[in-house]
DRENTI-309325 format. One record per residue (C-alpha): residue number from 1; residue in three letters; chain; x, y, z. Coordinates in nm, 2 decimals. Last residue first. Layout:
! residues N
   n res chain      u      v      w
 NUM ALA     A      X      Y      Z
...
//
This chain:
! residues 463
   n res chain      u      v      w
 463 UNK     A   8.57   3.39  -0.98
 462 UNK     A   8.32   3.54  -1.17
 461 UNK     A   8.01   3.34  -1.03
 460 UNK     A   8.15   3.46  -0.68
 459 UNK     A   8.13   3.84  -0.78
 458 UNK     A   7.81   3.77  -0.89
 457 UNK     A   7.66   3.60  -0.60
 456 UNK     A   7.86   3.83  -0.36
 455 UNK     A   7.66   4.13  -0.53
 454 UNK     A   7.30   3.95  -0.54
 453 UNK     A   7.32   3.86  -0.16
 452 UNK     A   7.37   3.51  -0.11
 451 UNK     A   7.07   3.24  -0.15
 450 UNK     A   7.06   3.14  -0.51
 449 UNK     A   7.47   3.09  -0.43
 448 UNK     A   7.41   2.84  -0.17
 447 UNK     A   7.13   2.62  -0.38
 446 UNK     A   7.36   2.65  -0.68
 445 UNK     A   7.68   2.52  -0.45
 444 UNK     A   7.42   2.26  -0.34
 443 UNK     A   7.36   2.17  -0.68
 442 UNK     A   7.67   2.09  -0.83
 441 UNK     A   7.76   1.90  -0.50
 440 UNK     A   7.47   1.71  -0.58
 439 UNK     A   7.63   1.64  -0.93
 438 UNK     A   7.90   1.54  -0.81
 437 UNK     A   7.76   1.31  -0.53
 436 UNK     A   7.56   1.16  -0.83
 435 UNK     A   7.87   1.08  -1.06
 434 UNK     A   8.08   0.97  -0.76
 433 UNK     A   7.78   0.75  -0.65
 432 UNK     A   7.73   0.61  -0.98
 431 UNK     A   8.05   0.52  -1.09
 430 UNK     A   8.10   0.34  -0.78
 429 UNK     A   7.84   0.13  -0.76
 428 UNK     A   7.90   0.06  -1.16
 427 UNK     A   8.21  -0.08  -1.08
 426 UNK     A   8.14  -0.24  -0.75
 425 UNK     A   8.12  -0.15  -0.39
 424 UNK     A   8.50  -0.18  -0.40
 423 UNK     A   8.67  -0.20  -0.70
 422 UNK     A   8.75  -0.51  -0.83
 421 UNK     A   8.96  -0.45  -1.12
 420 UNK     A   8.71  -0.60  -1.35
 419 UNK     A   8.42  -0.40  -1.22
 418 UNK     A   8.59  -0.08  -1.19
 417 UNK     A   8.71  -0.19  -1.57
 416 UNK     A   8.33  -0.23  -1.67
 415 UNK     A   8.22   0.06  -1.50
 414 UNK     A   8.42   0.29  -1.65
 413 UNK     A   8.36   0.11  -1.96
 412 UNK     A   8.01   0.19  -1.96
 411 UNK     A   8.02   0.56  -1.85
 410 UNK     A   8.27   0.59  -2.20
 409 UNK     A   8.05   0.43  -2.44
 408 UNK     A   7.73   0.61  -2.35
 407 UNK     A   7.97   1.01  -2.34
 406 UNK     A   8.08   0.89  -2.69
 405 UNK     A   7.71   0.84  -2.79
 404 UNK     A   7.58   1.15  -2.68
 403 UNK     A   7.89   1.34  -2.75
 402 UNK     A   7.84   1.22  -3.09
 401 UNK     A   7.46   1.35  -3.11
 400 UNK     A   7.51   1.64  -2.89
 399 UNK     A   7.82   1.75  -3.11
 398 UNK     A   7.77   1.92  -3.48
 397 UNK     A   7.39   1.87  -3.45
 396 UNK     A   7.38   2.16  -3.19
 395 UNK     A   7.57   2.33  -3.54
 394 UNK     A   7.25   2.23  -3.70
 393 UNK     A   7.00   2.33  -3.46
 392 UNK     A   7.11   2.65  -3.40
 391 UNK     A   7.07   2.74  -3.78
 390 UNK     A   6.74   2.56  -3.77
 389 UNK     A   6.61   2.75  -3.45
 388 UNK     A   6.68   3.07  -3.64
 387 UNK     A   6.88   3.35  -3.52
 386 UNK     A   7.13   3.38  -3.79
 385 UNK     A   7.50   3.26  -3.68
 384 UNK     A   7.80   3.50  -3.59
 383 UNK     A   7.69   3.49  -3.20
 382 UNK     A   7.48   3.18  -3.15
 381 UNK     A   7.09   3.30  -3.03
 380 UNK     A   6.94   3.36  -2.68
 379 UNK     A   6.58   3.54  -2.70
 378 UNK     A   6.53   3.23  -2.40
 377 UNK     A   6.25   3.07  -2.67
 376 UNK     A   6.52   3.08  -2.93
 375 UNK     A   6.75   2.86  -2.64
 374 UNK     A   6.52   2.61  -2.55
 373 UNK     A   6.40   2.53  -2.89
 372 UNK     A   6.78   2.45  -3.01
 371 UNK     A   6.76   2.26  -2.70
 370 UNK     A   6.42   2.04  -2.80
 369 UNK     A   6.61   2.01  -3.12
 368 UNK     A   6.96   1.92  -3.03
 367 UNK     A   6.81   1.65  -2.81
 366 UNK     A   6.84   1.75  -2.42
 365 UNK     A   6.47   1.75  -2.36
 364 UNK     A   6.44   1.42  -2.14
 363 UNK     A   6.27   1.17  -2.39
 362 UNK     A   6.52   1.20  -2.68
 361 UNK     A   6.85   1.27  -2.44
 360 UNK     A   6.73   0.91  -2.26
 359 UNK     A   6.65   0.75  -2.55
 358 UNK     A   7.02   0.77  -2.66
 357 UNK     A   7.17   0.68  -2.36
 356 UNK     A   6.97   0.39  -2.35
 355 UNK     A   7.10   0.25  -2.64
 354 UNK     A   7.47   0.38  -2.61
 353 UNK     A   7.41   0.20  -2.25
 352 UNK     A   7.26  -0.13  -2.43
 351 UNK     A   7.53  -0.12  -2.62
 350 UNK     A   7.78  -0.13  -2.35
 349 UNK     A   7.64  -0.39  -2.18
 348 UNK     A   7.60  -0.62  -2.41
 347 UNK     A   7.95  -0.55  -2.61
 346 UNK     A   8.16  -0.58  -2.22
 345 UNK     A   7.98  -0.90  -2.13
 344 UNK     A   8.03  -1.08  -2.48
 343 UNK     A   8.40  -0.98  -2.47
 342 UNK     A   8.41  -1.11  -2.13
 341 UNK     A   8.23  -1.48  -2.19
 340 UNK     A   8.44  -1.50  -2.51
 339 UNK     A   8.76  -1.41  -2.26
 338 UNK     A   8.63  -1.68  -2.02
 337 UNK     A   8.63  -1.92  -2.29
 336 UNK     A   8.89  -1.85  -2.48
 335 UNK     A   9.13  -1.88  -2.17
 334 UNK     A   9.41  -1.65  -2.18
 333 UNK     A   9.25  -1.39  -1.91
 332 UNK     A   9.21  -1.74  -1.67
 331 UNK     A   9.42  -1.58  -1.33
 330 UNK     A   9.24  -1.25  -1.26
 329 UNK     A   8.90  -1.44  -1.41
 328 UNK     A   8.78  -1.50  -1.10
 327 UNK     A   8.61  -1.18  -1.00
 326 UNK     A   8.36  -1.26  -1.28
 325 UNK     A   8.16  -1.02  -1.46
 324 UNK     A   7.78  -0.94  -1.45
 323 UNK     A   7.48  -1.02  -1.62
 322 UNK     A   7.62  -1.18  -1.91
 321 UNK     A   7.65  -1.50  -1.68
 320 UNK     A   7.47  -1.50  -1.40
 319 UNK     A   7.27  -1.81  -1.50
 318 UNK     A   7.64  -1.93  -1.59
 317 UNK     A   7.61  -2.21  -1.84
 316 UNK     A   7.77  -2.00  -2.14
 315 UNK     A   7.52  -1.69  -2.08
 314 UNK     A   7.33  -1.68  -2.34
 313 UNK     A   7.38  -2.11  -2.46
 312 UNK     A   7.27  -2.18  -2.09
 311 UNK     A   7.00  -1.94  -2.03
 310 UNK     A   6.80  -2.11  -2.30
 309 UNK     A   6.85  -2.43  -2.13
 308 UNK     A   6.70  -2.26  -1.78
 307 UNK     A   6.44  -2.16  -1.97
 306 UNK     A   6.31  -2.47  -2.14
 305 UNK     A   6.39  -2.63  -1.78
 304 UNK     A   6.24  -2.43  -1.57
 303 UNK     A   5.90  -2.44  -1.80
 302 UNK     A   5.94  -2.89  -1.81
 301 UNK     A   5.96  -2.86  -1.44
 300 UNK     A   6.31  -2.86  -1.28
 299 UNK     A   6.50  -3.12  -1.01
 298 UNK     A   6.67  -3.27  -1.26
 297 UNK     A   6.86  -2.99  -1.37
 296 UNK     A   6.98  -2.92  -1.07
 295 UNK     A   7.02  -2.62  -0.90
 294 UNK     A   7.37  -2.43  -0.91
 293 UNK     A   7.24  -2.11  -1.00
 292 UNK     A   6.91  -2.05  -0.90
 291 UNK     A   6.61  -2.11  -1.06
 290 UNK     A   6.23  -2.09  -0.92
 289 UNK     A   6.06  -1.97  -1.26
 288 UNK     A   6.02  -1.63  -1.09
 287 UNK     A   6.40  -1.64  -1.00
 286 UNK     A   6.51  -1.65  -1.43
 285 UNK     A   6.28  -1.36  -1.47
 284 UNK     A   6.44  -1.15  -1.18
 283 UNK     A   6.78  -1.26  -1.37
 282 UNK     A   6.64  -1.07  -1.69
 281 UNK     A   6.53  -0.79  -1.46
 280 UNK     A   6.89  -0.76  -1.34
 279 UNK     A   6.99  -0.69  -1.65
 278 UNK     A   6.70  -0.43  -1.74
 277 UNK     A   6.82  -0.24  -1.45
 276 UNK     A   7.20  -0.27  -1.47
 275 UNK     A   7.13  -0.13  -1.87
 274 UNK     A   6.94   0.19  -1.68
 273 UNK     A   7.13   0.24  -1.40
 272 UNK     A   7.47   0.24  -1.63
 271 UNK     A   7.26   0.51  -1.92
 270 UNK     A   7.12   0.70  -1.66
 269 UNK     A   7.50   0.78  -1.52
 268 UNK     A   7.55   1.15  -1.74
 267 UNK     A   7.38   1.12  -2.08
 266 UNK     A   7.64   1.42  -2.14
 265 UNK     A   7.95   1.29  -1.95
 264 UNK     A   8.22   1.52  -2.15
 263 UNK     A   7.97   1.77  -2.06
 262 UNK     A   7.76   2.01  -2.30
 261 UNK     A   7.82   2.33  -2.13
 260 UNK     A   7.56   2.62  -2.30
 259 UNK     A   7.71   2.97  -2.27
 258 UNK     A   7.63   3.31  -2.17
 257 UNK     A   7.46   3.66  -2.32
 256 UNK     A   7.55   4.04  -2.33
 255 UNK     A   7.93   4.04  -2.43
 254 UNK     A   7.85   4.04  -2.78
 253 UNK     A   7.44   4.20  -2.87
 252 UNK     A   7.30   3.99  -3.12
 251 UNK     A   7.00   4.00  -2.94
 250 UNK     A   7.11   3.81  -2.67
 249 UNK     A   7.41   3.59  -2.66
 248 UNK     A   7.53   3.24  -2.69
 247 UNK     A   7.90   3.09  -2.66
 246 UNK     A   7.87   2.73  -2.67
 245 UNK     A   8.10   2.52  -2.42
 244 UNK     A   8.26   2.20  -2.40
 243 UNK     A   8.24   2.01  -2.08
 242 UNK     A   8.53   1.83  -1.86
 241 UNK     A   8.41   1.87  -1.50
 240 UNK     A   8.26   1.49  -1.51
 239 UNK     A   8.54   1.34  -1.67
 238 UNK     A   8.77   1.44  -1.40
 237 UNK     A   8.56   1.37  -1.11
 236 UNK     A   8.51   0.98  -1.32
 235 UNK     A   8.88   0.91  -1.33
 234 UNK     A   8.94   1.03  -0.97
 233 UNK     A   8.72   0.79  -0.84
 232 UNK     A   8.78   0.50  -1.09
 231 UNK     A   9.16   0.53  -0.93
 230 UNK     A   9.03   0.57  -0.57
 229 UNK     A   8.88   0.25  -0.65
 228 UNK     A   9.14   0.05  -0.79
 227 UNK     A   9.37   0.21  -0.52
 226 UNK     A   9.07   0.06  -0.25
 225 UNK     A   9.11  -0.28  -0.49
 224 UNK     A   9.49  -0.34  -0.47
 223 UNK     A   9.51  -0.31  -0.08
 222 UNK     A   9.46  -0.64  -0.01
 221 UNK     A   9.61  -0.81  -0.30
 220 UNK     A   9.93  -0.61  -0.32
 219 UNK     A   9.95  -0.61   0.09
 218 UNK     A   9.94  -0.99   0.05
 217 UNK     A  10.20  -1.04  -0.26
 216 UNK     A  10.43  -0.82  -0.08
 215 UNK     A  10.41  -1.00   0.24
 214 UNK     A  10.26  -0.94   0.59
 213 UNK     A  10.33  -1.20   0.83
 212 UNK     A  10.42  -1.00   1.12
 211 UNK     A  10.17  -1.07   1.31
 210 UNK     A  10.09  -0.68   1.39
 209 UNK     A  10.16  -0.62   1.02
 208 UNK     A   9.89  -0.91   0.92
 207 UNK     A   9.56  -0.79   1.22
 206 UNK     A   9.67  -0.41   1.05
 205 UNK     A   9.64  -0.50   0.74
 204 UNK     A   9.30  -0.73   0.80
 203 UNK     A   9.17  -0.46   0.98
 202 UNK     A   9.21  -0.24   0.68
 201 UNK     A   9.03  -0.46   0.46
 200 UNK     A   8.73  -0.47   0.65
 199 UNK     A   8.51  -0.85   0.68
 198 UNK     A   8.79  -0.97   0.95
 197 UNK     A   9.02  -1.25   0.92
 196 UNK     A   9.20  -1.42   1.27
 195 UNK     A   8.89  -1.69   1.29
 194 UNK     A   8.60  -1.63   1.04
 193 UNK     A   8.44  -1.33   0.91
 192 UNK     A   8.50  -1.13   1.20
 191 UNK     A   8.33  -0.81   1.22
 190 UNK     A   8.60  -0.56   1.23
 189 UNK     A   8.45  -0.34   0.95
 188 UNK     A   8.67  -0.06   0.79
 187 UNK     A   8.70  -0.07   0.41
 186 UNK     A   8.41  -0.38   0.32
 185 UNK     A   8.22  -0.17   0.57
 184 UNK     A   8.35   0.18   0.45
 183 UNK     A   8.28   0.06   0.06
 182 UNK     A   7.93  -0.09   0.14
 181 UNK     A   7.76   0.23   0.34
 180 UNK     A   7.92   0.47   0.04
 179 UNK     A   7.68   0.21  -0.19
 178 UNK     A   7.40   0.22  -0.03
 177 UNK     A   7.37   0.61   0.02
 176 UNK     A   7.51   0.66  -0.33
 175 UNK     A   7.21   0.44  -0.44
 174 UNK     A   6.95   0.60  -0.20
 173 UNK     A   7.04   0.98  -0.25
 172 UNK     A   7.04   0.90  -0.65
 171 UNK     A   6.69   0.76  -0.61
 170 UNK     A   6.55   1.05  -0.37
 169 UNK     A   6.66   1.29  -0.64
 168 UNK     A   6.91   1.61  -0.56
 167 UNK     A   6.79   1.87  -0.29
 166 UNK     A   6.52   1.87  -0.06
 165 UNK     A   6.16   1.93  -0.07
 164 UNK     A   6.05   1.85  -0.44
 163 UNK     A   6.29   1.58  -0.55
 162 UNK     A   6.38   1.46  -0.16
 161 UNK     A   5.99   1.43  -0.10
 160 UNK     A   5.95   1.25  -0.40
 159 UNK     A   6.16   1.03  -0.38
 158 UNK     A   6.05   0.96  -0.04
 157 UNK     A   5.69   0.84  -0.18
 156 UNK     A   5.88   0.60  -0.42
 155 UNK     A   6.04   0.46  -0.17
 154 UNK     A   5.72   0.38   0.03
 153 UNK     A   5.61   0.19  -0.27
 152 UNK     A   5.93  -0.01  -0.24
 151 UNK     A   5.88  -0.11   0.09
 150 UNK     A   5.53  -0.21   0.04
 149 UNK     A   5.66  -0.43  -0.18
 148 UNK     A   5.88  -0.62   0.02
 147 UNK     A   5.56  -0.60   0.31
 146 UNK     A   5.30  -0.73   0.06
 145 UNK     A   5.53  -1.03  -0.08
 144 UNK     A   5.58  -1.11   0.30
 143 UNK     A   5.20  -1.15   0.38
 142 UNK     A   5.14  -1.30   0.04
 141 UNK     A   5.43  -1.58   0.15
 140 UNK     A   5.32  -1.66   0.48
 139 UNK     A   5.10  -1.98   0.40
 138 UNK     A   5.36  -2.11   0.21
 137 UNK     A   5.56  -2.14   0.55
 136 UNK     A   5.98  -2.14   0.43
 135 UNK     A   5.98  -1.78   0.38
 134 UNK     A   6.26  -1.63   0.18
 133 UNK     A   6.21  -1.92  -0.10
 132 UNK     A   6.50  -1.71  -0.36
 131 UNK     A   6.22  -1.73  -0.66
 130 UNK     A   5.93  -1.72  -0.46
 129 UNK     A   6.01  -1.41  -0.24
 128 UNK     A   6.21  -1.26  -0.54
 127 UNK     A   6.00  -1.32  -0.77
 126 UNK     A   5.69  -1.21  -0.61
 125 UNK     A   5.83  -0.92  -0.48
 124 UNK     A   5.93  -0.85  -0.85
 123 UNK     A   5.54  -0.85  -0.95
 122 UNK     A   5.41  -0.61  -0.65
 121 UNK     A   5.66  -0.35  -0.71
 120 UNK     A   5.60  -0.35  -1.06
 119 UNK     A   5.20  -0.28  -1.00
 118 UNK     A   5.34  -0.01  -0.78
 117 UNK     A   5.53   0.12  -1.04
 116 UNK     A   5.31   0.09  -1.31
 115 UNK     A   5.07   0.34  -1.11
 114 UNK     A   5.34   0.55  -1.00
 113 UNK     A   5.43   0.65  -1.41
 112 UNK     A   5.10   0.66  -1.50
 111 UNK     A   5.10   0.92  -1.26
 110 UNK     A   5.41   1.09  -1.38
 109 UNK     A   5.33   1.07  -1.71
 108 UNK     A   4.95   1.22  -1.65
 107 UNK     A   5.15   1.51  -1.45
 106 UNK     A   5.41   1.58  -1.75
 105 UNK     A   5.11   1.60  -2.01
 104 UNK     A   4.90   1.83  -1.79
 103 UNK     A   5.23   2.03  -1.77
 102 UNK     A   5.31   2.08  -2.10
 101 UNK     A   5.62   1.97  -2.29
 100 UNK     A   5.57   1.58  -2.22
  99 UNK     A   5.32   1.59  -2.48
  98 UNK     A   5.15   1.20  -2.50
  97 UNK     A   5.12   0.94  -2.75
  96 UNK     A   5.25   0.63  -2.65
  95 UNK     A   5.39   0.38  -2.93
  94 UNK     A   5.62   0.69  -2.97
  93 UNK     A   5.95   0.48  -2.98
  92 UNK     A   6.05   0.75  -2.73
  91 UNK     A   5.73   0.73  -2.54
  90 UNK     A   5.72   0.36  -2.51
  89 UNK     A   6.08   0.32  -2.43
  88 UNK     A   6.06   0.62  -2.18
  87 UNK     A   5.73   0.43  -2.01
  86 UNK     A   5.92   0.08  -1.99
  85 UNK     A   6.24   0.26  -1.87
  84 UNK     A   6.05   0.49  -1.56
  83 UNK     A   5.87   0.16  -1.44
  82 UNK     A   6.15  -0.06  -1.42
  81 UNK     A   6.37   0.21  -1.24
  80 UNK     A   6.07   0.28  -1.00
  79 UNK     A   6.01  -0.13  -0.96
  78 UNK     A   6.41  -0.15  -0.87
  77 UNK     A   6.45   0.12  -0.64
  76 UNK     A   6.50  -0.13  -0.32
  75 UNK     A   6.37  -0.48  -0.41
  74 UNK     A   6.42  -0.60  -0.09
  73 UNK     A   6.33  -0.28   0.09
  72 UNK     A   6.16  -0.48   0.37
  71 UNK     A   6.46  -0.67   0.43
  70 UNK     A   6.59  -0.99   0.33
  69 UNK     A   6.78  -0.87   0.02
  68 UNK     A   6.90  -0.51   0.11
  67 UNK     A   6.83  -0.25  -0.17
  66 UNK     A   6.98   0.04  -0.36
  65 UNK     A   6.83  -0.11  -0.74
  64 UNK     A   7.18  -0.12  -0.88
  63 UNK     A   7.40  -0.22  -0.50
  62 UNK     A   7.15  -0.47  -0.44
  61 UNK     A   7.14  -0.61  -0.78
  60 UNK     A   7.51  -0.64  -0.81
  59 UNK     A   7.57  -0.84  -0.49
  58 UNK     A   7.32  -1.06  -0.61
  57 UNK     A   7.50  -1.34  -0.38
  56 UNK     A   7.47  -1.44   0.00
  55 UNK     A   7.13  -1.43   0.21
  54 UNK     A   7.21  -1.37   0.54
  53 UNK     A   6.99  -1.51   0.77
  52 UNK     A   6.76  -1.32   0.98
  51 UNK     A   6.41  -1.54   0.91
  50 UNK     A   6.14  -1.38   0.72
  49 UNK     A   5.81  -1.42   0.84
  48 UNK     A   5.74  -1.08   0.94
  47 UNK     A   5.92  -0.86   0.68
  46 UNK     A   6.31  -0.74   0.81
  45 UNK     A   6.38  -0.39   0.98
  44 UNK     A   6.76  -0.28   0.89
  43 UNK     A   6.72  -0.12   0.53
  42 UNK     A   6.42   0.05   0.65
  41 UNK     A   6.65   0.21   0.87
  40 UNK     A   6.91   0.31   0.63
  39 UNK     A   6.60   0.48   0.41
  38 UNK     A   6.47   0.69   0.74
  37 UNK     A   6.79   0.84   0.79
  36 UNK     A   6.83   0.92   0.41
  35 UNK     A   6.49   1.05   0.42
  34 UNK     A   6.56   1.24   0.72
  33 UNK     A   6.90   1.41   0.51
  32 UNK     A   6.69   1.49   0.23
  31 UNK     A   6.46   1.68   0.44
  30 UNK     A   6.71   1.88   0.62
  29 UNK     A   6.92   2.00   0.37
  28 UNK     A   6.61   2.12   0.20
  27 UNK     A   6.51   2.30   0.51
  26 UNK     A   6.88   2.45   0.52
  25 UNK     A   6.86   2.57   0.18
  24 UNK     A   6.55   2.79   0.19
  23 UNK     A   6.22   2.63   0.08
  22 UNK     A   6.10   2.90  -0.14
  21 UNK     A   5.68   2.86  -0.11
  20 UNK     A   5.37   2.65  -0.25
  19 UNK     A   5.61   2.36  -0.18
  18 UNK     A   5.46   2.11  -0.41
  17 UNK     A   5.23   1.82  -0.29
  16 UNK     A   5.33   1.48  -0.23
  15 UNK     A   5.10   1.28  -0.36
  14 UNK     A   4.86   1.00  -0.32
  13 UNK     A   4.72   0.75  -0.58
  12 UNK     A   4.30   0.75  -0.63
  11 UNK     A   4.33   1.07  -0.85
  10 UNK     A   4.58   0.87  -1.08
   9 UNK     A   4.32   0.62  -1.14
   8 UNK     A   4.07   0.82  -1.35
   7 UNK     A   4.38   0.93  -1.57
   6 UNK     A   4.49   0.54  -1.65
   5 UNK     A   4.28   0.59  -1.96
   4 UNK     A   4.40   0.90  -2.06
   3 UNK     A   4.74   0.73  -2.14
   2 UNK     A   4.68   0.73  -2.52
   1 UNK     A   4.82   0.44  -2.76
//
């Protein structure tokens, strides 16, 4: 299949256009930070027609697609994520034909790419305004469905402006965003949840030690899940500088040359956003039809019910079974049940992250022969080794491809145990945001250093 068909369209879709000149640091720094702004606002106005009310649950799908059921952004970054995993999967299985190595190829991607989102956006609005009934007046419901996914559209659009004006990606900004905003409120809000309990675990310390009725059992179970999620923290900063390097240099010459860092995280977090993605999707599915957990049976269509069956034997009678673990399971570990429902979890999840992980180094030019490419172009070569894109090739072959799969294995499981140990904003919240605010910290030291005068620069790259 060709994607020149959807060409005539794409000059109907607006852009943000390219700097056409070095945006220095502070400019950058700027822009991201008003889309940031701008995203925690949208995350406060709700559609017309949609009542105040706080709409409990999904916890997972807020934190995965950066959204706030109820508001405008209801479906956050979820039709961009949808769209960018449909088009990888079609490219890498190559059921589209299309050269992502030149730059007419990359531009008809990335239109086809806005085109599906859009249409995406429109779809899971749908869902999510029928499925969940956010407006009660039928007559409402296209008005509200425009406005959720209008939202999302506009998402896209500040993406854009963070990828090519400021620094980072719009969607990483937006996920760590959310999910830094949900560990210091369940960390520090004294909002009262009910009478002498507050929704911030540190509140609740202090409101207990000022009582006097604070017990080991009480500050083990308060406090367990900000250690649990200093822990994943520190786990995941380590992992992410670990890296083995491959000496190159040029022309043969020693001393004259660099290295190439393949990370311990290779696939970095795609793989986690990606598997959360298609997860959630499947629960967006299950909302279409008008179920929610808890609804009875008798109460559903022939269509809800043929699914909602089907959902039973999957998930062991849990629509949100698979999808995401329970908190409850502290005190049931020995019951084969719950560890069948567990083991299943885990396997899913992490096989769809090997899965993805591996499409994702295929369809982004980090495959050992799209590198090995990379570095003969560059007049870069391995020292003691011919220079021939095969040779390179085959000792690439040596790691990428196990890395790639042990780095998939190893992003999962961090967010499985977060998840299990009930770290705040989630496993896989977490493990995102500390892999993304890594990685932006990566950059803004490259930013910095592009910037200093060409003496400090080197002396600074040495130290």
């Amino acid at each position: 299949m060709n994607l020149e068909f959807v060409r005539p369209l794409i000059r109907f879709i607006p852009e943000v256009s390219l700097p056409g000149r070095h945006v220095p640091f502070k400019e950058k720094l700027m822009w991201s930070s008003i889309v940031l702004i701008l995203f925690f606002i949208m995350g406060t106005i709700y559609p017309a027609g949609v009542t105040r009310e706080k709409i409990e649950g999904f916890e997972q799908m807020q934190i995965i697609f950066a959204s706030k059921l109820g508001t405008i952004i209801s479906v956050g970054i979820g039709p961009i994520v949808t769209a960018s995993i449909i088009l990888q999967l079609l490219v890498g299985s190559k059921m589209i034909d299309i050269d992502l190595t030149t730059n007419d190829g990359r531009a008809l991607f990335q239109g086809a790419q806005k085109i599906l989102t859009i249409v995406i956006a429109f779809f899971e609005a749908a869902a999510l305004v029928i499925g969940m009934r956010l407006v009660e007046d039928p007559a409402q419901t296209t008005f509200v469905i425009f406005q959720i996914a209008l939202g999302s559209i506009l998402l896209m659009y500040m993406d854009e402006i963070v990828s090519k004006w400021g620094i980072g990606s719009g969607i990483g900004l937006f996920i760590a965003g959310g999910v830094s905003q949900r560990v210091v409120y369940m960390s520090l809000s004294f909002i009262q949840t009910e009478p002498g309990k507050f929704a911030g675990i540190i509140p609740n310390l202090i409101n207990l030690v000022m009582n006097q009725s604070l017990q080991f059992f009480d500050l083990f179970a308060l406090v367990f899940p900000i250690v649990a999620t200093i822990i994943i923290f520190m786990v995941v900063v380590y992992g992410e500088a670990m890296r083995l390097e491959i000496p190159l240099s040029y022309g043969g010459i020693r001393g004259v040359g660099g290295r190439y860092p393949i990370k311990f995280f290779y696939v970095s977090n795609i793989p986690v956003i990606l598997a959360s993605a298609l997860l959630m999707n499947v629960q967006m599915w299950t909302n279409l039809a008008g179920i929610t957990p808890g609804m009875n049976t008798e109460e559903m269509n022939i269509i809800q019910k043929v699914i909602y069956y089907v959902s039973y034997y999957v998930t062991m009678g849990d629509l949100r079974g698979i999808l995401t673990p329970d908190p409850t399971y502290y005190g049931r570990l020995f019951d084969p049940g719950v560890l069948l429902h567990l083991l299943i979890y885990i396997l899913v999840f992490i096989a769809l992250c090997v899965v993805f992980g591996k499409f994702w180094i295929e369809t982004t030019g980090m495959s050992p022969e799209q590198i090995a490419e990379q570095i003969e172009r560059s007049g870069m070569q391995i020292p003691g080794f011919r220079r021939d894109r095969r040779v390179i090739e085959r000792v690439l072959n040596r790691y990428i491809p196990q890395i790639t799969i042990i780095s998939s294995i190893a992003v999962g499981m961090l967010a499985v145990m977060a998840d299990l140990l009930g770290a705040l904003g989630t496993g896989t919240g977490i493990l995102l945001t500390v892999g993304i605010l890594y990685r932006l910290y990566e950059e803004i030291q490259r930013e910095q250093m592009a910037e200093m005068h060409p003496a400090f620069r080197r002396f600074v790259s040495r130290v």
